[in-house]
Phi, psi and omega in degrees: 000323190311299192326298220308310202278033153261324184334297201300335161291019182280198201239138179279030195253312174311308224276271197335299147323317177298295174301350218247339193287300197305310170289325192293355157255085069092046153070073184271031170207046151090158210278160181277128177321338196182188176257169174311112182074010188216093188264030144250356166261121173226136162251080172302168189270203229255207165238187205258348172278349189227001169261263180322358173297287173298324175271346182278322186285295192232002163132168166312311167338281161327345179304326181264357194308143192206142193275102188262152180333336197261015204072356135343095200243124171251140165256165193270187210271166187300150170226182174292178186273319167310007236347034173285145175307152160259139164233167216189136165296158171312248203005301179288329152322317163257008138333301192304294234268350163306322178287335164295346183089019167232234188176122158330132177278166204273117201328337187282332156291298181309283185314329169303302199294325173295340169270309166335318175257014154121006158001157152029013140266158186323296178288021156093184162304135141218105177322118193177137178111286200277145184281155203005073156296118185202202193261359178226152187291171175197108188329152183238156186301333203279133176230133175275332189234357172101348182244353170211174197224113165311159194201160193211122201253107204253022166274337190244320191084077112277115155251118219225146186268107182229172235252151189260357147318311228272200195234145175203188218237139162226147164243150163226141173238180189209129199266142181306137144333309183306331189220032164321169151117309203320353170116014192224122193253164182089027158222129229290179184276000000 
C-alpha cells in the first residue's frame, strides 16, 4: 500500500511508467479500482468461471483477460510456444484470431480505449489495465482501403493508419454475451 501511495506522487512522466509497469505484472498489490481520474470507467478482470470459460474456448490468451466498458473482453497479445510476443502481418492477424474464434478488436475500441486512459486530459495517456501496452503496434480489425490497417500503439495512445504488410502485435477479442445485440457486428457466434 505504502508503493501504491508513492504512485501518486509521481513526477507525471514517472506516473505514466509506473502504472504501465503495475499492469504489466499484473497489478501485484491488487487491481485499481477505475482508471486514473475517471472513476466511472472500470476495466474489471473476467471472474475465475469465466476466466476457464474463455480460456477453454479461445486460448491461453484469455487467462488476463479483462472487460472494457463497451463489452468488449480483450485478451492479452498472442505468444509462441516459446512464450516470445507473436507478430502477424493483418491479414495473418486476422486469421490467428478467426481460428480461435474471435476477431481483432476494432479501431473504435482502440480509439475508446485511448480516451479512458486519459487520452486529452490534463495528465495525458497513461497506459493501465492491459498486459504489453508497449511501443509496438497491435492491429486493429479496421481496415481503410484494402491496402492499409489501423494499428494501436498502447505505451503512447497512437492509432496509426500502416500498411497490411508491416508486422504488429495481435490481442484477439470477444464481445460479452451480456451485451450481443448492441449494434456492433463481426462477432462470432
Amino acid at each position: 500500500r505504502e508503493l501504491q501511495g508513492l504512485v501518486t506522487k509521481l513526477e507525471p512522466i514517472d506516473k505514466k511508467l509506473s502504472h504501465a509497469l503495475l499492469a504489466q505484472h499484473d497489478y501485484p498489490f491488487g487491481d485499481p479500482p477505475h482508471a486514473i481520474g475517471k472513476p466511472d470507467v472500470k476495466y474489471p478482470r473476467v471472474t475465475d468461471q469465466e476466466r476457464e470459460f474463455l480460456v477453454a474456448k479461445y486460448g491461453k490468451s484469455f487467462e488476463k483477460a479483462r472487460i472494457t466498458p463497451r463489452g468488449w473482453i480483450l485478451g492479452d497479445v498472442l505468444k509462441k510456444e516459446d512464450g516470445s510476443i507473436m507478430v502477424k502481418n493483418w491479414e495473418q492477424a486476422k486469421e490467428e484470431c478467426k481460428k480461435r474464434g474471435t476477431v481483432l478488436p476494432p479501431d473504435i475500441e482502440y480509439v475508446a480505449i485511448k480516451r479512458d486512459f486519459g487520452s486529452g486530459s490534463p495528465e495525458g495517456y497513461i497506459p493501465q489495465f492491459l498486459h504489453n501496452l508497449d511501443d509496438k503496434g497491435e492491429w486493429s480489425s479496421s481496415s481503410d482501403d484494402g491496402v492499409k490497417a489501423w494499428f494501436f500503439l498502447g505505451r503512447l495512445g497512437g492509432l496509426i493508419n500502416g500498411v497490411h504488410d508491416s508486422f504488429h502485435k495481435v490481442r484477439c477479442a470477444v464481445l460479452d454475451p451480456a451485451v450481443k445485440g448492441a449494434g456492433v457486428s463481426a462477432i462470432p457466434e
